[in-house]
C-alpha positions as CSV (number, residue, x, y, z in Angstrom):
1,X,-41.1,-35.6,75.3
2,X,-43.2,-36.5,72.2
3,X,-41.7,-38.5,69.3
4,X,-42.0,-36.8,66.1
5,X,-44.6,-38.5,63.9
6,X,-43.4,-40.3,61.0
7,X,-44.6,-39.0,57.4
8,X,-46.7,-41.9,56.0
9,X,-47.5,-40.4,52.4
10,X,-46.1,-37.7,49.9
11,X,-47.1,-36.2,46.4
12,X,-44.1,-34.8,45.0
13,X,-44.7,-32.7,41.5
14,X,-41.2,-31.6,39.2
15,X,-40.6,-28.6,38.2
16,X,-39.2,-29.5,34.9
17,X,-40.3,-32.7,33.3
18,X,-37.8,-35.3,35.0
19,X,-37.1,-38.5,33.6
20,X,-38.5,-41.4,35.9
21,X,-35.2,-43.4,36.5
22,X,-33.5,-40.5,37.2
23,X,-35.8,-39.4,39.6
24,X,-36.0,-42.5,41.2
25,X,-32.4,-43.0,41.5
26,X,-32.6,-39.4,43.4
27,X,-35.2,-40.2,45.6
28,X,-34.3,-43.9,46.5
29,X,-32.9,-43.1,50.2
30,X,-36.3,-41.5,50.9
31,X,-38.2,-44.8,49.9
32,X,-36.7,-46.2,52.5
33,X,-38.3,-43.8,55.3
34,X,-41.5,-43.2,53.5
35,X,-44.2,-45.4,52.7
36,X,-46.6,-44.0,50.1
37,X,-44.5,-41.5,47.4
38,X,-46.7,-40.4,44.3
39,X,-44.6,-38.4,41.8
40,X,-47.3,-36.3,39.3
41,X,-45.7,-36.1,36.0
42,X,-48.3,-34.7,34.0
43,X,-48.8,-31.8,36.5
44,X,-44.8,-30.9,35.6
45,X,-46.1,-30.4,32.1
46,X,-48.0,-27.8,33.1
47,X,-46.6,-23.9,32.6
48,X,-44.8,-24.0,35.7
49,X,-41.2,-22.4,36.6
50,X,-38.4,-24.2,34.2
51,X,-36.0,-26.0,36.4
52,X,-33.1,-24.8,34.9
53,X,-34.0,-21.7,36.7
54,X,-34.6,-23.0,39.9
55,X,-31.4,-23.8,42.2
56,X,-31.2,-27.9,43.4
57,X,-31.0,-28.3,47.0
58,X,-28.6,-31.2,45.7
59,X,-27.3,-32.5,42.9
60,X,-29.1,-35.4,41.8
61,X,-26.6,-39.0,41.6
62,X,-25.2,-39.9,38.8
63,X,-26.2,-43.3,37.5
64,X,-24.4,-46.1,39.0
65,X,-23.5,-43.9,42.2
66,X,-23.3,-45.0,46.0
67,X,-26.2,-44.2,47.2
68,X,-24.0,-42.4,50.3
69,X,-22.4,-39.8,47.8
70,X,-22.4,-36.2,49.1
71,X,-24.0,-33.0,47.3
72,X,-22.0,-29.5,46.3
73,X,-20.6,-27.8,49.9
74,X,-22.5,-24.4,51.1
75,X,-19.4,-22.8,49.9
76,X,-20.4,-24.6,46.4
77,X,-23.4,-23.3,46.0
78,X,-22.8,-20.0,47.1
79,X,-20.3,-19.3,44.3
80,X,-22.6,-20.6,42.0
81,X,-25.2,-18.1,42.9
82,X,-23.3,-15.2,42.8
83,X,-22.2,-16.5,39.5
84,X,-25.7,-17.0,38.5
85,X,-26.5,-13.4,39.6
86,X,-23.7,-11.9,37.9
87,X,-24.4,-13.4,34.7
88,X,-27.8,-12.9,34.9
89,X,-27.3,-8.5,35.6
90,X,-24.5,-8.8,32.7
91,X,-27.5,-10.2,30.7
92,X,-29.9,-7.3,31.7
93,X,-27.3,-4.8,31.0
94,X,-26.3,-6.2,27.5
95,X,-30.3,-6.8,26.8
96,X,-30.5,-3.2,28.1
97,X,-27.7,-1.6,26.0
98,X,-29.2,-3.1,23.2
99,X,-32.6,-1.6,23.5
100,X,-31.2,1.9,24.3
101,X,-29.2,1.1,21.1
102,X,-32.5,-0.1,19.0
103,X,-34.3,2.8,20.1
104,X,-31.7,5.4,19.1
105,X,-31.5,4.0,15.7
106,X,-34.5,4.1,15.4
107,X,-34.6,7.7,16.6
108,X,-31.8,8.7,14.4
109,X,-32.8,11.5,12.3
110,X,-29.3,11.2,10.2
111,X,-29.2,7.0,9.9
112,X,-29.2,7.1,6.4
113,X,-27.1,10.4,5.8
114,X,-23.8,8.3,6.5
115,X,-21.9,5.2,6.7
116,X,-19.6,3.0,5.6
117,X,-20.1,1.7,1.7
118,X,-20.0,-1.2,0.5
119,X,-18.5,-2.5,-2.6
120,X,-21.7,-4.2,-4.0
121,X,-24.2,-2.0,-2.6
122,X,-25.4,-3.2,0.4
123,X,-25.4,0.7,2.6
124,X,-27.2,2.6,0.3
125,X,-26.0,5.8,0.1
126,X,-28.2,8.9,-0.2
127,X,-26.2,10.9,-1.8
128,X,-27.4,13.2,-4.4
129,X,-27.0,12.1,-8.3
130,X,-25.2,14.5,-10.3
131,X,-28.2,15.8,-11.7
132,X,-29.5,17.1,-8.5
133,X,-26.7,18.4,-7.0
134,X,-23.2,19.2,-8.8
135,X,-20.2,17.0,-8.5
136,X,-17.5,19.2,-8.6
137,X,-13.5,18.6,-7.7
138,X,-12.5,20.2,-4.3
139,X,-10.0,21.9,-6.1
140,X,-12.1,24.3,-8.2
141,X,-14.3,25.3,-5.5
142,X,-12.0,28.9,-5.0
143,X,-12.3,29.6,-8.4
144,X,-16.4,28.9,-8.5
145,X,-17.4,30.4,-5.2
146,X,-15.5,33.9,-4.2
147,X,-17.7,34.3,-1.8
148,X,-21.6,32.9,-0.7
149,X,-24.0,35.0,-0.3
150,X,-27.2,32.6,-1.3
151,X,-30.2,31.8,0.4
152,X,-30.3,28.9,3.2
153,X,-30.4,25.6,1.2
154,X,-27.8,27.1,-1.2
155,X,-25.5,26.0,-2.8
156,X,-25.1,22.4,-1.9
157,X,-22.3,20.3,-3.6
158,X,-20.9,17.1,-3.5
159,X,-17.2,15.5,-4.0
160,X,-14.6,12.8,-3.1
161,X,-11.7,13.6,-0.6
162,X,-9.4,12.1,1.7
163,X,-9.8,13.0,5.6
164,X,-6.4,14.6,6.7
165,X,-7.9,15.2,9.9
166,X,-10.9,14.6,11.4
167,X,-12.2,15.9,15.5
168,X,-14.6,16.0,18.2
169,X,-15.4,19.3,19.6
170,X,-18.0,18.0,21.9
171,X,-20.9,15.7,21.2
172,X,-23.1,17.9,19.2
173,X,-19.5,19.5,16.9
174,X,-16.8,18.0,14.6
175,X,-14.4,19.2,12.6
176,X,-12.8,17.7,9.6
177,X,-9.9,19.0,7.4
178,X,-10.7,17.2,3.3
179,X,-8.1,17.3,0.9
180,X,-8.0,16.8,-2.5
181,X,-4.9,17.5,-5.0
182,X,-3.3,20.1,-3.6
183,X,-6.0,22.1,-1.7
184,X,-7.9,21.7,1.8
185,X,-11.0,22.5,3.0
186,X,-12.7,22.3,6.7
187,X,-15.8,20.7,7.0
188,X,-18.4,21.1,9.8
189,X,-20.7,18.5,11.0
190,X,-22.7,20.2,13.6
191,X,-25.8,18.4,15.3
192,X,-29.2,20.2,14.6
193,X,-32.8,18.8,14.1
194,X,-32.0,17.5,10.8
195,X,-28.5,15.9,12.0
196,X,-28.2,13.3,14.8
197,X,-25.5,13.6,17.5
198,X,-24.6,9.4,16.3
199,X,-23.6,11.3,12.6
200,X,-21.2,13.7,14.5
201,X,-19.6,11.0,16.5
202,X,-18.9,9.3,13.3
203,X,-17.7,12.1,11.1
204,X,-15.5,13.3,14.0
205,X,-14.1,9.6,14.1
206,X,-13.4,8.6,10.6
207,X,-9.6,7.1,10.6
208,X,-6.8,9.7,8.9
209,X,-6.5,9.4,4.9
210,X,-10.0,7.3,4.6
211,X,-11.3,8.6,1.3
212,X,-15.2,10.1,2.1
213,X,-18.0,11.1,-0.3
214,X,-19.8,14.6,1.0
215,X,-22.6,16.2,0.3
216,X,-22.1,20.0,2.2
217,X,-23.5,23.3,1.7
218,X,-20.7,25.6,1.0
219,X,-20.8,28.5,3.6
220,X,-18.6,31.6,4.5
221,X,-16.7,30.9,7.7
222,X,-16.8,34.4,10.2
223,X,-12.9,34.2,10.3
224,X,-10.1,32.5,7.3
225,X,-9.9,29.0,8.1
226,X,-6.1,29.8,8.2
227,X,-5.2,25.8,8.5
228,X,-6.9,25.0,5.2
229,X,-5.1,26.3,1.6
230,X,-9.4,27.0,1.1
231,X,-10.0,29.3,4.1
232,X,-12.5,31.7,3.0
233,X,-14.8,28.8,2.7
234,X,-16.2,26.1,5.0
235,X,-18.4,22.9,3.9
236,X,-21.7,22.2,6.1
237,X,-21.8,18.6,5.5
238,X,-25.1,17.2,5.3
239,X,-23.7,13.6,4.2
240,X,-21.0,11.9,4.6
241,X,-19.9,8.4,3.4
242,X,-16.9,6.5,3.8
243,X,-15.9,5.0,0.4
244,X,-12.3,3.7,1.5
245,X,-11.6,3.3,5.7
246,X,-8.1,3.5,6.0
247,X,-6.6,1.9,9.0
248,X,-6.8,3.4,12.6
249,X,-3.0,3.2,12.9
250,X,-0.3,3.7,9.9
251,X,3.0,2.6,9.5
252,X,3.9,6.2,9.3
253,X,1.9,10.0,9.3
254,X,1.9,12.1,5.9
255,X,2.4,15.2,8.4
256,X,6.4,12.7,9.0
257,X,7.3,13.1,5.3
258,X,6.2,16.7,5.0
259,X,9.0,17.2,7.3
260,X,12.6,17.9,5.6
261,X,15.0,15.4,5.3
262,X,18.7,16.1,6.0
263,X,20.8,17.5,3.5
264,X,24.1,14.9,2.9
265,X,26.4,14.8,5.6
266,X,24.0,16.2,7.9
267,X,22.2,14.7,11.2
268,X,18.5,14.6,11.2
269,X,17.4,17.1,13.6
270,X,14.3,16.3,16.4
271,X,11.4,18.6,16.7
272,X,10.8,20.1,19.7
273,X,8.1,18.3,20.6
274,X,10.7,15.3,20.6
275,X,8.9,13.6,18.1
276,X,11.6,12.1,15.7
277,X,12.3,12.9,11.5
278,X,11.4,9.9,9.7
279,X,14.6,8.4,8.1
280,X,14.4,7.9,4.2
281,X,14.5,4.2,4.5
282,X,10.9,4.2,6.3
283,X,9.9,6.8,3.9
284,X,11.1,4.7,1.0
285,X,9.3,1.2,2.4
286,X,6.1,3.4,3.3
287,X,6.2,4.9,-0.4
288,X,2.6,5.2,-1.0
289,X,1.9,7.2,2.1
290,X,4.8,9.2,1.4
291,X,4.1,10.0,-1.4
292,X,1.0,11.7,-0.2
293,X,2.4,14.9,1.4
294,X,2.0,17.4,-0.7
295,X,5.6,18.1,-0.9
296,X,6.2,14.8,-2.6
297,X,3.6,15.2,-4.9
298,X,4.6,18.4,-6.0
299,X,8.2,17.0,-7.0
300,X,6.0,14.8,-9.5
301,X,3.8,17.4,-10.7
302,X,7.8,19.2,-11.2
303,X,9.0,16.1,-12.5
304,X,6.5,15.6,-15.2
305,X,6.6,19.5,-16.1
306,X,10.0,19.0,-17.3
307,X,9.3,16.2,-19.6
308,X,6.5,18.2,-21.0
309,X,8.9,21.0,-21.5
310,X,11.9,19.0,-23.1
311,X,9.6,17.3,-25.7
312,X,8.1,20.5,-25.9
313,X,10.8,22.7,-27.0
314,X,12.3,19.7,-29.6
315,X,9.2,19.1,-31.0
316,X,9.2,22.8,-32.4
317,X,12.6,22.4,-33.5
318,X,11.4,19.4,-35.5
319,X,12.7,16.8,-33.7
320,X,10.9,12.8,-33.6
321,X,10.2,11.0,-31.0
322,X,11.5,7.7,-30.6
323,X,11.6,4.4,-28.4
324,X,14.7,2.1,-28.9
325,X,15.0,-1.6,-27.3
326,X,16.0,-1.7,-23.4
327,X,16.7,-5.8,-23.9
328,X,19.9,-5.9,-25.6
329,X,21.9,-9.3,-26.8
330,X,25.4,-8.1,-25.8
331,X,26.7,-5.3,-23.8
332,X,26.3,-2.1,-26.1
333,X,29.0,0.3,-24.7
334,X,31.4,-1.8,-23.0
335,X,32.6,-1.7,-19.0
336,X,30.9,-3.6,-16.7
337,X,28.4,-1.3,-15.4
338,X,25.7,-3.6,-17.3
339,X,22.3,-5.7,-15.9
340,X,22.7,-9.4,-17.6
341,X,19.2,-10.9,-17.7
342,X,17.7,-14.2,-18.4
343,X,16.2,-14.3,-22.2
344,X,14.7,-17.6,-23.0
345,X,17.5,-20.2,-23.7
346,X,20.2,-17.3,-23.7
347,X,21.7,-14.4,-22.1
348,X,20.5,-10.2,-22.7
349,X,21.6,-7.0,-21.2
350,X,19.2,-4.2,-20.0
351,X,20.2,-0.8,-22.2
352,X,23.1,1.7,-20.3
353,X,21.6,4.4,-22.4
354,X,19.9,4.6,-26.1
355,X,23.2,5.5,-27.7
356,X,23.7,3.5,-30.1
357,X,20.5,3.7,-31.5
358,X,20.6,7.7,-31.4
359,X,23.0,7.4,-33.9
360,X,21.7,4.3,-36.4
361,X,18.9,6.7,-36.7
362,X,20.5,9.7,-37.6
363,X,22.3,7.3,-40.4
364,X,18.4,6.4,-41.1
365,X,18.0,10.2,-42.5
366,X,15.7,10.9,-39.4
367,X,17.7,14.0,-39.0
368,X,16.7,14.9,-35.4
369,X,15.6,12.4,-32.8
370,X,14.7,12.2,-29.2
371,X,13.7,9.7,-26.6
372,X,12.5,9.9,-23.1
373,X,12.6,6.1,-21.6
374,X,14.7,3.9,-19.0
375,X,18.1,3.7,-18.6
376,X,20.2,0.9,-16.5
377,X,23.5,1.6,-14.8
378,X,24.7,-1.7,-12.7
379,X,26.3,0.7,-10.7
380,X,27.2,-0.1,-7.0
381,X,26.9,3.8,-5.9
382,X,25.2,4.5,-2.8
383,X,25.3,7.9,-3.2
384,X,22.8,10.7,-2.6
385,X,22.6,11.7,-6.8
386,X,22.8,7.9,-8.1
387,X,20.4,5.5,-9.0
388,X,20.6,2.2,-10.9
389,X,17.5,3.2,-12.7
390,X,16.3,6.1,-13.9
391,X,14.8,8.3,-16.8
392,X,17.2,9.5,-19.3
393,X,15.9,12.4,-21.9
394,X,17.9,11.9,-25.0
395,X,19.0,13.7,-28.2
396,X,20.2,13.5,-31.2
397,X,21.2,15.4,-34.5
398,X,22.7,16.3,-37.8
399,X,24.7,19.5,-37.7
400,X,25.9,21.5,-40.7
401,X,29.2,23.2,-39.8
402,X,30.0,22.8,-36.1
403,X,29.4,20.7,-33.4
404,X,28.5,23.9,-30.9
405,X,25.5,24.1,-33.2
406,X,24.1,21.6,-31.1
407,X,25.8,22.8,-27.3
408,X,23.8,26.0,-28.5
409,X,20.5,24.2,-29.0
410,X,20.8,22.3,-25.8
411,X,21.7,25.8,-24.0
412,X,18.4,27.3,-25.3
413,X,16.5,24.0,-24.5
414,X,17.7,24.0,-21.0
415,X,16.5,27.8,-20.2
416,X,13.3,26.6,-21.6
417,X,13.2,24.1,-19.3
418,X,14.2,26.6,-16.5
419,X,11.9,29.2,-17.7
420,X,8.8,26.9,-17.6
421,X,9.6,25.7,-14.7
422,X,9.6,29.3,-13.1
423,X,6.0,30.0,-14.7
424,X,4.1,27.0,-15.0
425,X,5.1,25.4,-11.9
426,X,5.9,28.2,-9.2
427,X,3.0,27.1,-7.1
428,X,4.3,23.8,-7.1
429,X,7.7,24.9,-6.5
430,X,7.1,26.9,-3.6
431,X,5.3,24.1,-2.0
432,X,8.8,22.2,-2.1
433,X,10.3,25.1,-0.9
434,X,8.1,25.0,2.6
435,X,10.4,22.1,3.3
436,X,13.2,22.7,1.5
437,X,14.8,25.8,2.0
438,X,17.3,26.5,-0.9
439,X,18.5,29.8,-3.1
440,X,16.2,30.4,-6.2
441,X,18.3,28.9,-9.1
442,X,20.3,31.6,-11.1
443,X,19.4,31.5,-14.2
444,X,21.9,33.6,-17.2
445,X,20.4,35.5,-20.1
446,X,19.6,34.2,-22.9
447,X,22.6,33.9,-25.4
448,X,25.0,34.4,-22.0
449,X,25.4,30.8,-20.8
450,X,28.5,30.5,-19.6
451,X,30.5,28.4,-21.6
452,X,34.1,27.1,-20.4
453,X,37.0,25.0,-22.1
454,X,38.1,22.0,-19.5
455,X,41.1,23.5,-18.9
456,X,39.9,27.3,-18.3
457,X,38.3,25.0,-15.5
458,X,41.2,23.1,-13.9
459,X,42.9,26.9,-14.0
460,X,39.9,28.2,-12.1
461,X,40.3,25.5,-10.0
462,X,43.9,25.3,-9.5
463,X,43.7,29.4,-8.7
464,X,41.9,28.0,-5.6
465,X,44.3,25.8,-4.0
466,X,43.4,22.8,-5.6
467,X,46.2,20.2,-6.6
468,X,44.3,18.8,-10.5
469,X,46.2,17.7,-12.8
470,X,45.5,18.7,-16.7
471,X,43.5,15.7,-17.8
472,X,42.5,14.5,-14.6
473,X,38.6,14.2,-14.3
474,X,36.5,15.9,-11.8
475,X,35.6,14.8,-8.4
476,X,32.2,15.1,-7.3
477,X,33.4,18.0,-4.8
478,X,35.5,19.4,-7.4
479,X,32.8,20.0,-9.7
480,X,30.7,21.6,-6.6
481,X,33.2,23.5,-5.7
482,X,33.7,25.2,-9.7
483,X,30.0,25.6,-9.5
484,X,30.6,27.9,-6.9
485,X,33.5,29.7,-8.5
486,X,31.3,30.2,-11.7
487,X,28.6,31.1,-9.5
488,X,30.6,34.1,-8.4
489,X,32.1,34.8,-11.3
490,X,29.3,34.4,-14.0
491,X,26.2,34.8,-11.7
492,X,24.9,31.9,-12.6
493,X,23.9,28.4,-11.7
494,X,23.9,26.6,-14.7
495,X,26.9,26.3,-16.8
496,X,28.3,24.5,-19.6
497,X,32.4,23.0,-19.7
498,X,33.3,21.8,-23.1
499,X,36.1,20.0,-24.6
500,X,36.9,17.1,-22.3
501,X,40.2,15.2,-22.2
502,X,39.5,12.2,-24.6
503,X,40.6,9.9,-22.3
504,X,37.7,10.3,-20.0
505,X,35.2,10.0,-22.6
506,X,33.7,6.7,-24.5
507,X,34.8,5.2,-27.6
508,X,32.7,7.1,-30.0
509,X,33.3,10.3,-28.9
510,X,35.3,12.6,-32.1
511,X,38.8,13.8,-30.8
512,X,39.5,17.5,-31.0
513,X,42.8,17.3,-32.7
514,X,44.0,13.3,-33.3
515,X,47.4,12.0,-32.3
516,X,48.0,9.0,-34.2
517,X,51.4,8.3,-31.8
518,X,49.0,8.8,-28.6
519,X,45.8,8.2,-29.8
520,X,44.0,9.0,-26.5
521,X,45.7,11.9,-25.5
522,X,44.9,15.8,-25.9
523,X,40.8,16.8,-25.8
524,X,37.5,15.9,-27.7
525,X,34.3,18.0,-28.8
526,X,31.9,16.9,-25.8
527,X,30.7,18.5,-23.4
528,X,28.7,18.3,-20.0
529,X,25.8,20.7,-18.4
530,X,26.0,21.2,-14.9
531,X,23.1,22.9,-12.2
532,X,24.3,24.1,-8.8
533,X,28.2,22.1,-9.5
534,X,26.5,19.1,-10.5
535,X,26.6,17.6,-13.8
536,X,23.0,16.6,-15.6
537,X,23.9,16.1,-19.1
538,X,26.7,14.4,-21.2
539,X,27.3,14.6,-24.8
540,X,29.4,15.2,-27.9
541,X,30.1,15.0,-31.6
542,X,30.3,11.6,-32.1
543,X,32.7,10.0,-34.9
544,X,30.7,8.9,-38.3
545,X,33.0,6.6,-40.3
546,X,33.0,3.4,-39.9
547,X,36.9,3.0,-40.7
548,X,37.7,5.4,-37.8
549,X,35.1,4.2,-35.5
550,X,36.6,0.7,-35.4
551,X,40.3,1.8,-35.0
552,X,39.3,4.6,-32.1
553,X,37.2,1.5,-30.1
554,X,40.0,-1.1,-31.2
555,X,42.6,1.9,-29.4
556,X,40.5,3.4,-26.5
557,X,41.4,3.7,-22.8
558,X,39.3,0.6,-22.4
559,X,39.1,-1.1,-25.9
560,X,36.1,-3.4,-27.4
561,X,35.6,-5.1,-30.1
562,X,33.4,-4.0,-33.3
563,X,33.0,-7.5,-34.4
564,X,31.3,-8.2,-30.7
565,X,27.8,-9.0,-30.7
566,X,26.3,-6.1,-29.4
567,X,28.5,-3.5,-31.6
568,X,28.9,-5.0,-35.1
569,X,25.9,-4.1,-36.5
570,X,26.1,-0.5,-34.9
571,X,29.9,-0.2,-36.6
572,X,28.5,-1.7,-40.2
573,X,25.4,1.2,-40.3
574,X,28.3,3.9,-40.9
575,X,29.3,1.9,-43.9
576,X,25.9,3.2,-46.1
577,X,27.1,6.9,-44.7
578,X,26.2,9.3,-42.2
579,X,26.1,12.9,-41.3
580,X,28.5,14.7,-38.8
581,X,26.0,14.4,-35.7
582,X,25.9,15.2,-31.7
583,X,23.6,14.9,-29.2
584,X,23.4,14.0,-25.3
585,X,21.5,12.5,-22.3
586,X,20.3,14.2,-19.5
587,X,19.3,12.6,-16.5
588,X,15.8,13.9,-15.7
589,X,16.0,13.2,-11.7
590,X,19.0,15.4,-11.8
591,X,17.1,18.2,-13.1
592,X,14.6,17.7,-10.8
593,X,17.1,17.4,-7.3
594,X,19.1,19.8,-8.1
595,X,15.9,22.7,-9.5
596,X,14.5,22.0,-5.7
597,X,17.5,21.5,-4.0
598,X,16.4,18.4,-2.8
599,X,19.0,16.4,-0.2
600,X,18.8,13.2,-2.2
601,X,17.7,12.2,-6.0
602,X,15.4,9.3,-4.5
603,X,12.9,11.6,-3.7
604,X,12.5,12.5,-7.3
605,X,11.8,8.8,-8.0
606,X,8.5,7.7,-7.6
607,X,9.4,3.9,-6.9
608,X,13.8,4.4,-6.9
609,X,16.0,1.3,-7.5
610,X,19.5,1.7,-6.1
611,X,22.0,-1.1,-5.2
612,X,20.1,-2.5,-1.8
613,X,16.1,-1.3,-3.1
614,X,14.1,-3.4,-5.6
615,X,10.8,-3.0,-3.3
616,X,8.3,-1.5,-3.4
């Protein structure tokens, strides 16, 4: 048998430009067996194959190793190559992907047609100028297009809207419902030569409630777009920018508080689809989406309609308007239902109600006065009809022979009120009404208001079975259940019950006839409103000497003092002389509630405070 011949010389060349000591520490067991070893570093220079993408036979030694160390097992390397060959196909996917990507922007006929904007300009949008095209609001497009019949290109508008809703109906079709205000519109994105497939995908994914810039041709849809308010119109959109992305996933849906809340006492009911009703604490810490169903918005629209109406009407009776002080340095009306605040190095109280001020002035010679503004009650109710703030519409006036002067003028204001309300707001009424389901309010004739003396209702009252005493004041299901009787009776939903027991009533309130030996017994001349049993309005005369002022607070049910603080100078106005006056508050969420027949005054207050809410 032959011997194999030894090897007597070798030219090695690197594939990757190897440092020499490294090398030779590599190849120093192979000195040994042969001779003659040349390594040719200026040939690994050369453009040949990098080494990093070459796999070792071995690993080379680490400096300082035993020359017997042992490479990487077969099992090793094997892993290591199907590593390297996965990463290496990940990398000509990823490198592929980004080619096909690169090539259909570039390919995109719509690319600059939509986007997301920026706030300092960085997408430019193409949007039309108003100069080009018009800028309209969503809301007048019924009243400026009827119908279209216009050549192809025409007419083209653009506007601002939220996305309700937005859907794929394939790759080449999307559908979006825009709101604005109170009205919807559907839009069509809808793939063409002139309109890429990428600008559908990303009209028919824009997140719910992001607000969107469009510039659409507005078309005639061949049917009523029967889940739009607009549906004898449709918007082609040509371009579409998002100008506000709202997040994919919200604390809560607007379509949740479009559904009806409970009435008091009742269970929340689940749909049948099982999905839940949103409680009113969610609703309540989710206020801003809330507030975006139309329903709640509508209350607002309500809400601020009333205001309009009360200044309104006073304003043509010659009243002024006025603003009195809400910081106060002493408790103005006495009790305990009162905010103390910190007020620089002392103590101040936030206003229960402009009162006192009303009547300073009336001394003043203003004659007639009201106020719309703020009132605190440090009330701990946690009831469906109170609040610890709210917004109090106030009167007060001079009378010339009787107090009822004034009970007439507030009659007449209310119906104004309810009138309005009827004419100028039945659209926004009757959107209320999709959710909350309640009798149309029963209004009396002009001149026919009913008006009853406290004790023709206890009688009422008492004809029914219930155990009231004369002078006993009303519970809150007591005064429900005479709005009922009077309902019946009167056909009406708004009353007025006069002549309270002066007992019940505050310190300045004028007795109707005055016992010296029982100075709070018998009745006074006030008087309280009341819609659907519940009361919205408190008044009276009010006394207007000082002398009798001071003995009637000094003597009251729950006395004070007219040399406090907070009362003294109110007691020393009367001293120049005053007119006989009366007037009243009315609690302008009341009016609101109870015109709706809404199950709880919080959802006439945009941001309510109650006894366990300061936030939001």
């Amino acid at each position: 048998m032959r011997k194999p011949s030894r090897l007597t010389c070798l030219e090695l060349i690197p594939l990757h430009p190897t440092k020499p000591k490294v090398l030779g520490a590599f190849l120093s067991p192979v000195y040994k067996q042969i001779p003659n070893i040349n390594i040719n570093f200026e040939m690994a220079e050369q453009s040949l194959p990098r080494a990093e993408n070459v796999l070792p036979l071995t690993e080379p030694p680490k400096e300082g190793g035993s020359e017997g160390e042992k490479g990487p097992s077969k099992g090793a390397l094997k892993k290591a190559a199907k590593e390297k060959e996965k990463a290496e196909k990940a990398a000509l996917r990823k490198a592929a992907e980004d080619a096909q990507k690169k090539e259909a922007e570039a390919n995109d006929v719509s690319k600059n047609d939509y986007g997301e904007l920026t706030l300092f300009g960085t997408t430019i949008s193409s949007i039309p100028g108003p100069n080009d095209v018009p800028w309209i609001e969503l809301e007048t497009l019924p009243e400026t297009f009827d119908s279209v019949e216009h050549a192809e290109g025409e007419p083209h508008v653009v506007f601002t809207a939220s996305v309700q809703n937005a859907r794929s109906q394939s790759a080449s079709l999307a559908f979006l419902v825009l709101q604005h205000g109170f009205e919807t519109v559907q839009g069509v994105v809808a793939k063409s030569e002139t309109l890429s497939k990428q600008m559908v995908k990303f009209a028919g994914t824009t997140p719910s409630q992001s607000i969107v810039r469009v510039h659409a041709q507005v078309k005639t849809p061949k049917e009523p777009v029967k889940s739009c308010t607009i549906q004898h119109l449709e918007m082609h959109i040509k371009k579409i920018f998002i100008v506000s992305k709202a997040i994919p996933q919200l604390p809560m849906q607007v379509e949740d508080a479009e559904r009806p809340l409970p009435l008091e006492g009742q269970e929340a009911q689940t749909e049948e689809g099982g999905r839940p009703n949103v409680g009113l604490d969610t609703r309540l810490n989710n206020q801003v989406i809330h507030l975006r169903a139309d329903q709640s918005r509508a209350v607002f629209h309500i809400k601020d309609g009333v205001e309009i109406l009360f200044t309104e009407f006073l304003r043509s009776k010659g009243f002024v308007g006025v603003k009195t002080p809400k910081l106060l340095g002493a408790p103005s009306e006495g009790g305990a239902n009162v905010f103390e605040v910190t007020y620089f190095a002392t103590k101040a109280f936030l206003a229960q109600s402009p009162q006192l001020y009303k009547q300073m002035l009336i001394v003043a010679n203003f004659q007639k006065v009201m106020e719309v503004g703020p009132v605190f009650r440090a009330e701990n109710s946690n009831t469906a009809r109170h609040l610890t703030e709210f917004t109090g519409l106030d009167m007060e006036m001079e009378f010339k022979h009787h107090y009822h002067e004034v009970v007439s003028l507030l009659e007449e204001l209310m119906l104004y009120i309810f009138s309005g309300l009827r004419t100028r707001y039945a659209k926004e009424t009757a959107v209320v009404r999709e959710s909350y389901h309640v009798e149309e309010f029963k209004l009396p004739e002009a001149g026919k208001v009913p008006r009853l003396e406290f004790a023709e209702g206890i009688a009422m009252l008492r004809a029914e079975g219930v155990e009231i005493s004369d002078f006993d004041d009303l519970t809150t299901p007591q005064e429900k259940q005479l709005g009922a009787l009077v309902l019946k009776k009167y056909g009406s939903d708004f009353y007025v019950l006069d002549k309270f027991p002066l007992a019940i009533r505050p310190f300045y309130t004028m007795p109707t006839n005055y016992n010296p030996e029982d100075p709070n017994s018998g009745y006074s001349n006030s008087y309280d409103f009341f819609m659907r049993g519940q009361e919205i309005m408190s008044g009276a005369q009010r006394i207007h000497q000082a002398e009798f002022l001071e003995k009637r607070m000094r003597e009251h049910v729950t006395p004070v003092d007219p040399e406090s603080k907070g009362l003294k100078d109110y007691v020393n106005a009367f001293r120049y002389g005053c007119r006989e006056h009366a007037g009243g508050g009315i609690g302008l969420e009341r009016i609101v509630m109870l015109w709706l027949g809404l199950p709880n005054i919080r959802l006439a207050s945009a941001f309510p405070r109650d006894p366990g809410r300061l936030a939001p």
